[in-house]
C-alpha positions in Angstrom: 0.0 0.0 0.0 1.3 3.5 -1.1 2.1 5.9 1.7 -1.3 7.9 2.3 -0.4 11.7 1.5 -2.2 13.5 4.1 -2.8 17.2 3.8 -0.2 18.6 6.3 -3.1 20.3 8.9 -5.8 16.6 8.5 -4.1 15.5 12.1 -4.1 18.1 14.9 -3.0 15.9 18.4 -5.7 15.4 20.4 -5.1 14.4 24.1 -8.2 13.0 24.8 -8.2 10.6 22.3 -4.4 8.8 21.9 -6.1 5.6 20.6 -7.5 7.4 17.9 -4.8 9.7 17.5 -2.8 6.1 16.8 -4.7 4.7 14.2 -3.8 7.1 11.5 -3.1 5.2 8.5 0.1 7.0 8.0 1.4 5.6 11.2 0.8 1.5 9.8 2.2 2.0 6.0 3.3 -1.8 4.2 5.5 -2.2 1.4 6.7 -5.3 0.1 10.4 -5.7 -1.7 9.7 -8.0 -4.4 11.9 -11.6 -4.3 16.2 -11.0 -5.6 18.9 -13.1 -5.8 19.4 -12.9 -1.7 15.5 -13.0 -1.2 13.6 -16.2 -2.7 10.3 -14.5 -1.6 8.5 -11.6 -1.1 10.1 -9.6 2.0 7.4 -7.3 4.0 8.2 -3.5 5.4 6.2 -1.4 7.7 6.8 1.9 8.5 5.4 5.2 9.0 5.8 8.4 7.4 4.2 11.4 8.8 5.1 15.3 9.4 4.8 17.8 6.6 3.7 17.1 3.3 3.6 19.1 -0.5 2.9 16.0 -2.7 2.9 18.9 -5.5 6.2 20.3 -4.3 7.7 17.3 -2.5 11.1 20.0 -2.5 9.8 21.8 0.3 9.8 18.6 1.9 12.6 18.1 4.6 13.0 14.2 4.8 14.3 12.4 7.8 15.1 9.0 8.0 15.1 7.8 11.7 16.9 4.5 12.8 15.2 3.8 16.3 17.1 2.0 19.3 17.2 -1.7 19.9 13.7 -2.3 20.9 12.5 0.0 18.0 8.9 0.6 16.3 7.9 3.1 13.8 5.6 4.1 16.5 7.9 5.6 18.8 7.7 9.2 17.9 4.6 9.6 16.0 3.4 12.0 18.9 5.9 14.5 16.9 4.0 14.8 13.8 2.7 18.6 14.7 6.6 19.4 16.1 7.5 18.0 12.2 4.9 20.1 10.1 6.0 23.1 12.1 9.1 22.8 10.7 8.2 21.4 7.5 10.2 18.0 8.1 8.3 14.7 6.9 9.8 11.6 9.0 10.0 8.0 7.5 10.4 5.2 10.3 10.6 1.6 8.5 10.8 -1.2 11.2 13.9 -3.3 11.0 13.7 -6.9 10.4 11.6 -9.0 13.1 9.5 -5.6 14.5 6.6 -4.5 13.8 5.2 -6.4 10.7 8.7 -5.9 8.9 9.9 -9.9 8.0 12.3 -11.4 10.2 15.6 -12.4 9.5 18.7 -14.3 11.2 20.7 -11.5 13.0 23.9 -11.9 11.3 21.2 -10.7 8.4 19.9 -7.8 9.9 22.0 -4.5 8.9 22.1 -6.0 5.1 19.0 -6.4 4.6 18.1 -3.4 6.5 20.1 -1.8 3.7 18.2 -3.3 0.6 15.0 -1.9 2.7 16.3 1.8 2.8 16.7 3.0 -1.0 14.0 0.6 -2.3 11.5 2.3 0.4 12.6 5.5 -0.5 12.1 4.8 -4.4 8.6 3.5 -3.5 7.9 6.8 -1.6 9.4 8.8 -4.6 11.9 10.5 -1.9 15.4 11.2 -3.5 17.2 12.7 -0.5 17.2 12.0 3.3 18.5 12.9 6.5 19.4 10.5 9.3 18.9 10.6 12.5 19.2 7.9 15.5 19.0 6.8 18.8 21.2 4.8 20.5 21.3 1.0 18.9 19.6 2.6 16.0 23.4 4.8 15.4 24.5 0.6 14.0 21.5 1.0 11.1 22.3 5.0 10.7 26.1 4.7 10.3 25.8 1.8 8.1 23.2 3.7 6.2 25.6 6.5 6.1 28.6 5.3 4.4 26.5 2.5 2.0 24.1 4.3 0.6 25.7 8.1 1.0 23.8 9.0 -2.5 20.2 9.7 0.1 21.6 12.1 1.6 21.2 16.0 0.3 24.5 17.3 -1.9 24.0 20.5 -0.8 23.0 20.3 3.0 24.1 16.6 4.4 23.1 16.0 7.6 22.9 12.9 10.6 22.3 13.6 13.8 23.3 10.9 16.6 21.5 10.8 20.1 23.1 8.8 22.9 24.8 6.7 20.5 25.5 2.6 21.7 28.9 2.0 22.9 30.4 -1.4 23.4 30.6 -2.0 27.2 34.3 -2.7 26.4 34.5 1.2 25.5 31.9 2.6 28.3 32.9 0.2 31.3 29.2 0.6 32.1 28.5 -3.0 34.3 24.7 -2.8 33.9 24.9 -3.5 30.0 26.9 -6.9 31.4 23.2 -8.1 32.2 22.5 -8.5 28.5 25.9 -9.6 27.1 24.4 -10.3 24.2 23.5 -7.1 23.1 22.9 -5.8 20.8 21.9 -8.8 18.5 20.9 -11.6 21.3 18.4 -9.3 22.6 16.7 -8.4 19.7 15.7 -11.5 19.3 13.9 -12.0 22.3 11.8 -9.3 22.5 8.8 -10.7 23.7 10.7 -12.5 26.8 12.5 -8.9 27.8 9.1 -6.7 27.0 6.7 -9.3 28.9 9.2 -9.4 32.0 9.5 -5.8 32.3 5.6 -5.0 31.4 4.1 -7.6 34.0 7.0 -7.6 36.8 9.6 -4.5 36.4 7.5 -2.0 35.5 4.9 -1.7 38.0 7.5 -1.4 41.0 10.2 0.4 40.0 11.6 2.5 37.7 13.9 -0.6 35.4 13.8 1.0 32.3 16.9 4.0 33.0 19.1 1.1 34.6 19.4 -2.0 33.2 16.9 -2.4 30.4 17.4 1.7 29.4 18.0 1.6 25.4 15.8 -1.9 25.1 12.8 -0.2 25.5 11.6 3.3 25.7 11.2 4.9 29.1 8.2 5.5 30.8 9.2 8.2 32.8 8.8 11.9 31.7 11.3 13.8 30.1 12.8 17.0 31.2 10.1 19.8 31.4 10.3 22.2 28.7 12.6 25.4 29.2 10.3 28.2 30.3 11.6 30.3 27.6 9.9 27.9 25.0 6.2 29.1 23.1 3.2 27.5 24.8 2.7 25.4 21.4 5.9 23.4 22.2 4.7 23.0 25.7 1.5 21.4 24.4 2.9 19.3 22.2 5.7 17.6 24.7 2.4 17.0 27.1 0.8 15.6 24.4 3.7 13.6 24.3 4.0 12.1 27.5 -0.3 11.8 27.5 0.1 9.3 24.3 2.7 7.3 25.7 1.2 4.6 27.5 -0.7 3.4 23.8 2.5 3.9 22.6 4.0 1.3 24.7 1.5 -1.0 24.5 1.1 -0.8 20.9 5.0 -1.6 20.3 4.5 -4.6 23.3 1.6 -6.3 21.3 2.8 -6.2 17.5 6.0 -7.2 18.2 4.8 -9.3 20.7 3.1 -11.2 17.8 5.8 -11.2 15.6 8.4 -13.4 14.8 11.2 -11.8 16.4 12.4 -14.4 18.7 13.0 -17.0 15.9 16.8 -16.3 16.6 18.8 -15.6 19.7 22.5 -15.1 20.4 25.2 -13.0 19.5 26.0 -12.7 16.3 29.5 -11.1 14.9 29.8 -8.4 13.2 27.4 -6.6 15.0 28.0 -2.9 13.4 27.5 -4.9 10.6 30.5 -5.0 7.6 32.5 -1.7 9.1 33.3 -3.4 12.4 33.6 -0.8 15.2 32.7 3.1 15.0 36.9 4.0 14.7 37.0 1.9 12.1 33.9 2.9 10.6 35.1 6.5 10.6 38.5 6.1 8.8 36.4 4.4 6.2 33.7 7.5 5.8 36.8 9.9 5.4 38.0 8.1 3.0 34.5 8.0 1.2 33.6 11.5 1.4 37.8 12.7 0.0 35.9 10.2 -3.1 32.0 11.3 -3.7 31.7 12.3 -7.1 29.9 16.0 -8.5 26.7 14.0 -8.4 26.4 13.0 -4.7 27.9 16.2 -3.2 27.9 19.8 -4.2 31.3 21.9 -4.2 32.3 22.8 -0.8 29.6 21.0 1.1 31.0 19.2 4.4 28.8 16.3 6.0 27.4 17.7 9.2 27.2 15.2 12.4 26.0 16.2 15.2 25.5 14.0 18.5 23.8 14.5 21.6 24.7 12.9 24.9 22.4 12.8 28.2 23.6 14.2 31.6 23.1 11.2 33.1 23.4 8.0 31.2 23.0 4.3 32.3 23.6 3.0 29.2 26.8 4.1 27.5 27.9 6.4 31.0 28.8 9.9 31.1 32.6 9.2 30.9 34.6 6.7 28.6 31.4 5.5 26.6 31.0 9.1 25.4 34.8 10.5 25.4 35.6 6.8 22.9 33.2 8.1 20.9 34.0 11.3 20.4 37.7 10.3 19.9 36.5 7.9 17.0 35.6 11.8 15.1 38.7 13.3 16.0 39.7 15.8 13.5 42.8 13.4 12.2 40.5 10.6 12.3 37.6 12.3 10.4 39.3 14.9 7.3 38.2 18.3 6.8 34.9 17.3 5.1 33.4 16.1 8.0 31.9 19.0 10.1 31.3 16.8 14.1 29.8 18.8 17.1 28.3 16.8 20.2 27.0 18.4 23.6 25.7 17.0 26.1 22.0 18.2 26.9 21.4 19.1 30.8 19.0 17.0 32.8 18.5 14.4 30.0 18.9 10.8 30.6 19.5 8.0 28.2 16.0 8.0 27.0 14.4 10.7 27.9 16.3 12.6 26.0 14.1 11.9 23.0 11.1 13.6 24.4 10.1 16.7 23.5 10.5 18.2 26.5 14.6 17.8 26.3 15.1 20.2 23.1 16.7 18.1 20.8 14.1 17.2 18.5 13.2 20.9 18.3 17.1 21.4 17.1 17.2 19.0 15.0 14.3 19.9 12.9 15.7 23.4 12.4 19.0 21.8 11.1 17.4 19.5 9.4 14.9 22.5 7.4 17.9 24.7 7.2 15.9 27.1 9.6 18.9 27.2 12.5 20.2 30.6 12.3 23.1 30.3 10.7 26.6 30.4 11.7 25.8 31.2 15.1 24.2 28.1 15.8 26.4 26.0 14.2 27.2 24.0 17.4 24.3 21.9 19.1 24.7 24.0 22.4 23.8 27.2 20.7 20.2 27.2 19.8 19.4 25.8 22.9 21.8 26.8 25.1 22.5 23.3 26.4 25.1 22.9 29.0 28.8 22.2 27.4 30.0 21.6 24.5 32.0 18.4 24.2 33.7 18.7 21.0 32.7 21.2 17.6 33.5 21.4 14.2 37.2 21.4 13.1 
């Protein structure tokens, strides 16, 4: 089924009714990639695709691909759709392999296939140009998406934004992730085991989700309330936000429930799929982006990544998770076509962050449009006056 074109203002949030809110057709979008030479039948994708749309200027359309964390569904931020008309940003949210109603496949399968998905979705959708943005687990999918298919991405204006991107415990020295060695690939495939556990036992008497499941699946605590500063409209919207939720949850819970996601378990190598890990996979970008023809970039346009960390983070840790990271985009490491920022955004945890309340969304959207002011905001802190920089462009 095509994706349903929706007249930008035919979906105004309304609190009272999430359920219905939910239902939108654009929210439970199926293609199907016909059978290849790696596929003897027909493989299934859903996905949603919702925010601003101009189906007779699709150019004033602002795409963004999102890659969600580990526990992902194309549900996860749907409550944004009036955040992404504001800024005229239409978002596209396939489910990987074994979520939603997207067919499974054996792990070691996951990030290929996942990139056979991408540019035959965006061909179905008649989008030429994307950009990407992830959280946590979902920064394996986006960097692989990323230096394979770099041709989605604008030649004038590339963007990906990273929040809380997965680290390796052997990077973060963060214990808790020990719980689930095999992450991120033998937890995937048990979905229904971790999500039943934590829905029937965890979550009713404590608050699991920011220790040792946080990054698995979404937080059910609130965000960060928005800065006072921000219009009332933004303020609506997060609490809309946190009001939808709940269905949310329980919508990701019973699809993927249902689905055939645990058909595999265990860890399977290679799990940042053919680039290894993210130093590696940044030598290899560099050397990409010294070699992008006329037709994929524009003259003097630089790749702009930006990341966001959390003030307090159980996942990937505040200290040697984030500081390996960021020494992976070191200016040596990366060339001068790679433009890298990251901050780290005050009172955020590893998934709150997300919400509306935090900011980040709010910034990225203007990057993303091309609506961030310029120069002057040319670091993550600036727009939003977030606490410290950790590291800026070269």
């Amino acid at each position: 089924m095509a994706s349903q074109e929706v007249d930008e203002r035919s979906v105004t949030p309304n609190p009272d009714d999430p359920v219905e809110f939910l239902n939108d057709q654009r929210f439970h979008q199926t293609f199907t990639l016909p059978a290849g030479p790696n596929r003897p039948d027909p493989f299934q994708v859903t996905y949603s695709d919702y925010g601003y749309r101009d189906p007779e200027n699709p150019e004033r359309e602002h795409v963004v691909l999102f890659c969600g964390p580990l526990m992902s569904s194309r549900y996860l931020h749907v409550a944004k759709d009036a955040l992404a008309k504001e800024h005229r940003v239409r978002i596209i949210n396939p489910d990987r392999p074994g979520f939603g109603g997207t067919t499974p496949v054996p792990p070691a399968d996951r990030v290929r296939v996942w990139l056979e998905i991408v540019p035959a979705l965006l061909r179905h959708l008649g989008v030429r140009h994307v950009s990407i943005v992830s959280h946590s687990a979902g920064t394996i999918y986006a960097l692989n998406t990323l230096l394979y298919l770099r041709r989605i991405l604008s030649p004038t204006r590339p963007y990906v934004a990273l929040i809380t991107p997965w680290v390796h415990p052997s990077h973060s020295g963060v214990s808790l992730m020990r719980i689930t060695s095999g992450l991120p690939e033998g937890v995937l495939g048990q979905f229904h085991a971790v999500a039943g556990f934590f829905q029937r036992i965890l979550a009713p008497v404590s608050e699991f989700s920011s220790t040792a499941v946080s990054g698995l699946l979404p937080s059910l605590q609130s965000g960060p309330a928005p800065p006072a500063a921000e219009p009332s409209a933004n303020k609506r919207m997060a609490r809309f936000e946190e009001d939808v939720w709940p269905q949310i949850i329980k919508k990701v819970y019973t699809e993927n429930r249902r689905s055939r996601s645990a058909a595999e378990a265990g860890g399977a190598p290679g799990v940042l799929g053919p680039v290894g890990d993210y130093d590696r996979f940044v030598t290899l970008l560099a050397e990409g982006e010294g070699n992008l023809d006329a037709g994929v970039v524009s003259d003097g346009a630089r790749l702009k990544v930006d990341v966001y960390f959390a003030e307090a983070d159980n996942m990937i840790g505040t200290g040697g998770g984030p500081e390996w990271f960021k020494e992976c985009w070191r200016a040596e490491q990366r060339s001068e076509r790679i433009d890298f920022s990251s901050c780290v955004v005050p009172r955020a945890e590893h998934d709150t962050i997300v919400g509306l309340g935090s900011g980040v969304f709010q910034r990225i959207f203007r990057q993303v449009a091309g609506t961030d002011g310029g120069d002057d905001s040319s670091s993550p802190n600036v727009a939003l006056g977030f606490g410290r920089e950790e590291a800026s462009a070269a």
